[in-house]
N, C-alpha and C positions, 0 to 999 in steps of 0.2 A: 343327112343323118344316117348312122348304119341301121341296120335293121333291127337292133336291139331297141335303139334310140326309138325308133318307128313304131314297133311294136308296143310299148309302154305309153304310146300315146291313144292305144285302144284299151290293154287289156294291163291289166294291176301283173307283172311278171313278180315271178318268185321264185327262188334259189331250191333245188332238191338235194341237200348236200350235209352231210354233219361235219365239211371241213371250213371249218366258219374264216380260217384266215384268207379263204379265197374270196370270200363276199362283195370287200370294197368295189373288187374291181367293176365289178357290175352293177352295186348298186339299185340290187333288188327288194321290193318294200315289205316282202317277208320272206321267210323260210320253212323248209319242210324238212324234218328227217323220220327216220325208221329203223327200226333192228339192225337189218342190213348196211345201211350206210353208216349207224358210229358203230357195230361193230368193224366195219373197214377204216375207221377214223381213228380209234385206240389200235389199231394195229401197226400205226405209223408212229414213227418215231418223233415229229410234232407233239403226238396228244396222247402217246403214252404214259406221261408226267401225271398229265392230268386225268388220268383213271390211276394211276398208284395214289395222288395224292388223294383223290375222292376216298378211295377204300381205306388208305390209311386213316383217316378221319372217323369213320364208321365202323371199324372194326367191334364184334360184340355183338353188331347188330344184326337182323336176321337179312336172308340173300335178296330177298325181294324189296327188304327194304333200301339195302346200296343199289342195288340196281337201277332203283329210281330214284337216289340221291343221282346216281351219273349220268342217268338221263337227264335230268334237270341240269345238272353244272352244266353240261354242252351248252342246256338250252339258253343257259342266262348270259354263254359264251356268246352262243348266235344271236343275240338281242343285245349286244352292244355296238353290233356293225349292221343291224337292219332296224328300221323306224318303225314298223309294225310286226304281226304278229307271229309266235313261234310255235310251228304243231310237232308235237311230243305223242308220242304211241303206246297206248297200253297194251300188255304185253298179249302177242297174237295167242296165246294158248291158252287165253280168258274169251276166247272169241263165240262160245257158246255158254257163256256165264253171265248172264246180267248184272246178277247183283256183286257177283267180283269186281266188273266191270266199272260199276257205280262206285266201287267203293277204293277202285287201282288211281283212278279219274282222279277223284277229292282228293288222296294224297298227295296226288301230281301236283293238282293247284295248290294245296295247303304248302308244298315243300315251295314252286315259287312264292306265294304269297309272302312268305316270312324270311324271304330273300328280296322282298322290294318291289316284285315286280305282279302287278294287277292281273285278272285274272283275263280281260277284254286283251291282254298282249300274248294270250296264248290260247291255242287251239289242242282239246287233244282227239285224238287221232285213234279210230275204232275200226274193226274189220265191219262190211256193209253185211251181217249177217244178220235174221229177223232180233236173235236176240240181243246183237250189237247197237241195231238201229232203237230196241225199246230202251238200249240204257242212256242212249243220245239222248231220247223224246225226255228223261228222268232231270239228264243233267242242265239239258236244256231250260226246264222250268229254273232251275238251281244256279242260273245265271254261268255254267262251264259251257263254253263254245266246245263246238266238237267239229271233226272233221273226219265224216266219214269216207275209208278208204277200203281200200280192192274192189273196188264198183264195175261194176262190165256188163249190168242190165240193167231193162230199161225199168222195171219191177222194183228193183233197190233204189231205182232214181226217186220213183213215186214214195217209195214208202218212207224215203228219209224227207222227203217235202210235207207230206202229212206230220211227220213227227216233227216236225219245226226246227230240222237240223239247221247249223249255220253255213255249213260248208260241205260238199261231197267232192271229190277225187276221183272223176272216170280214168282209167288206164286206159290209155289208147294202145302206147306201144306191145301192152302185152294180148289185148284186142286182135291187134294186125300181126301177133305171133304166131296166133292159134291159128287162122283164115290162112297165116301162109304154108303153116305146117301141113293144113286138111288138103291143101291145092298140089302141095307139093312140086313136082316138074311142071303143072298146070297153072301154077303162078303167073302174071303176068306184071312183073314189077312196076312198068309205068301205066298201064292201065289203071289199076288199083292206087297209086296215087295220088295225092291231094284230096280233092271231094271226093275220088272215090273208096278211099280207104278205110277199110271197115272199122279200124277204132275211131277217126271223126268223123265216122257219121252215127255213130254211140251217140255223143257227145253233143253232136248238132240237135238231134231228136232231143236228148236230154234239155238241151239251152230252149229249146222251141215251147217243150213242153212247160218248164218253170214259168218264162215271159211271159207267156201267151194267158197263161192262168193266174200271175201273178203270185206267184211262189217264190217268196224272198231266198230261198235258200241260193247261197250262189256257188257255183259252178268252176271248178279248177281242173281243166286239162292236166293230166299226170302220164306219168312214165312212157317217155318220147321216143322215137328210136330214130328219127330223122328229123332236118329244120324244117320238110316239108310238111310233116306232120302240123310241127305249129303254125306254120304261118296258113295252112290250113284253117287253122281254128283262133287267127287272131279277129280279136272283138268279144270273144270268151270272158266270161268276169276275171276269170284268172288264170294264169298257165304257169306250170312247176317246173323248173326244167334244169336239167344237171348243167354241172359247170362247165363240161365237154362243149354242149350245144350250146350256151347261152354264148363261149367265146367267138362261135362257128357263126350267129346271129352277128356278133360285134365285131367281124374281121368282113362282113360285106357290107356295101352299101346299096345293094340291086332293091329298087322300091318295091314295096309291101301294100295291101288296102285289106281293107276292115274284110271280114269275111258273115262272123256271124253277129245280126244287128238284130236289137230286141224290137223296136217299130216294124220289121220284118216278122220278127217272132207272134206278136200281138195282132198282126192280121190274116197270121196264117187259118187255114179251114181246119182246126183240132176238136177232137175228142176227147173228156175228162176221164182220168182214169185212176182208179184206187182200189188196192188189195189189202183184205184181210189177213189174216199169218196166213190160213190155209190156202188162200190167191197166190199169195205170196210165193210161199214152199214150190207149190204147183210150176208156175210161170216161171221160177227157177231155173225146178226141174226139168222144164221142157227146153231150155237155153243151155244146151250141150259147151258152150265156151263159158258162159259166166259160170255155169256148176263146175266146170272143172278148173279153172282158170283162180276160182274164189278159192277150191281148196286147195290147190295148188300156191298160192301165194300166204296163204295161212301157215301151211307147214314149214314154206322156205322162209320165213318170218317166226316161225317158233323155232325151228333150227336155230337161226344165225340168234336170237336170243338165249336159247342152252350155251352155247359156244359161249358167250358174255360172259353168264353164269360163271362157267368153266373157266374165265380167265379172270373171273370174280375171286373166285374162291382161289385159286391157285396163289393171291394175293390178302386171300384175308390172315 
């Protein structure tokens, strides 16, 4: 089997991609996208159809509402070529608004719902910020799966376990961005490699900590920057991975083995741990990559959202 093949027989593989016509080839059992990625998708001559025809249909309406009309059509695009579920993103510049938050969420699912599609077939997708995480704990009760995203500490890992998320997204590859930018010429490329590279070993503590304690939330390796990376962290509940890497997986056959195992998890020597907001904020704080790393990924995600906007209206 290639390594793709291999790999899916540990860990649930999922496509990071808003270009749904690349899907089949892989064969992945869900999908993920983000601002960033269908605003790269309507930029292509493919799927610019399908943001003219979105808006044409909705004109009248107000911006935030097509916005997330076209965020939904993708998604009901990318749930015709994957079996399971599709995570859709509220929009990053609600990322310290709860109740926006709560309330961008229900129209997400109200808009699939009344397109056919259940709400268990779709994840949506929040920044890991304290007041991100309390609109998950809301929605959560509310039967809306959520997936929290730009995760980079181990503080957001707890506190979206507490609040009974369904799903969090550690970024590994932008983890081992910030480590190599601080090292600079002191980098040591393959040293820091495989286990020892600082975004899977985010990720490992993260898986460790869930298992070991039995925290149903499960766990999805995100934003990759090599195959080394994943195969890293194959045994992970779940791994997101662009269409780039997943071809780069399915063009080798060199064997693969489980890496991180929950019976491993379950007898490690841990210590329980849980933050208040003010824990929380705190511990943060003191995590110099995840504070910068979080806002940093919030503004490049309200960015390329403004831009949408912008070729929204250029079109209403």
């Amino acid at each position: 089997m290639n390594q793709l093949d291999q790999l899916k027989a540990f860990t649930t593989v999922v496509a990071d991609t808003g270009n749904f016509k690349q899907l089949a080839q892989f064969a992945p059992q869900d999908a993920t996208t983000n601002p960033s990625l269908i605003l790269k998708a309507v930029q292509q001559p493919d799927y610019a159809p399908l943001l003219a025809q979105t808006v044409a249909g909705h004109r009248g309406r107000a911006l935030d509402e097509i916005v997330d009309e076209v965020l939904v059509r993708f998604g009901l695009e990318i749930l015709k070529h994957v079996p399971g579920r599709v995570s859709t993103e509220v929009d990053a510049r609600l990322s310290f608004d709860s109740a926006a938050t709560i309330a961008r969420a229900q129209r997400l699912i109200g808009l699939y719902e009344r397109a056919g599609i259940g709400a268990e077939r779709v994840l949506i997708k929040i920044a890991s910020t304290w007041e991100g995480i309390q609109a998950a704990r809301v929605l959560e009760r509310q039967g809306i799966r959520c997936n929290l995203t730009l995760l980079f500490s181990f503080c957001q890992a707890v506190a979206c376990g507490e609040a009974g998320v369904r799903l969090i997204s550690p970024f590994v590859g932008r983890i081992y961005d910030w480590y190599r930018k601080q090292a600079g010429a002191q980098w040591n490329e393959a040293a820091m490699a495989g286990a020892n590279d600082p975004g899977v070993q985010s990720v490992e503590r993260i898986y460790r900590h869930y298992k070991h304690f039995g925290i149903p939330t499960q766990v999805m390796g995100a934003s990759f920057r090599n195959v080394g990376q994943i195969l890293a962290l194959a045994g992970c509940d779940l791994l997101t991975i662009s269409p780039e890497l997943l071809a780069q997986l399915q063009a080798s056959d060199a064997p693969i083995e489980r890496r991180l195992d929950p019976d491993a998890a379950r007898a490690a020597d841990l210590r329980p741990a849980r933050f208040d907001e003010a824990g929380f904020r705190y511990a943060l704080n003191e995590d110099a990559m995840a504070t910068e790393k979080l806002a940093e990924g919030i503004r490049a995600f309200a960015a390329d959202s403004a831009k949408l906007d912008a070729m929204i209206e250029a079109q209403r």
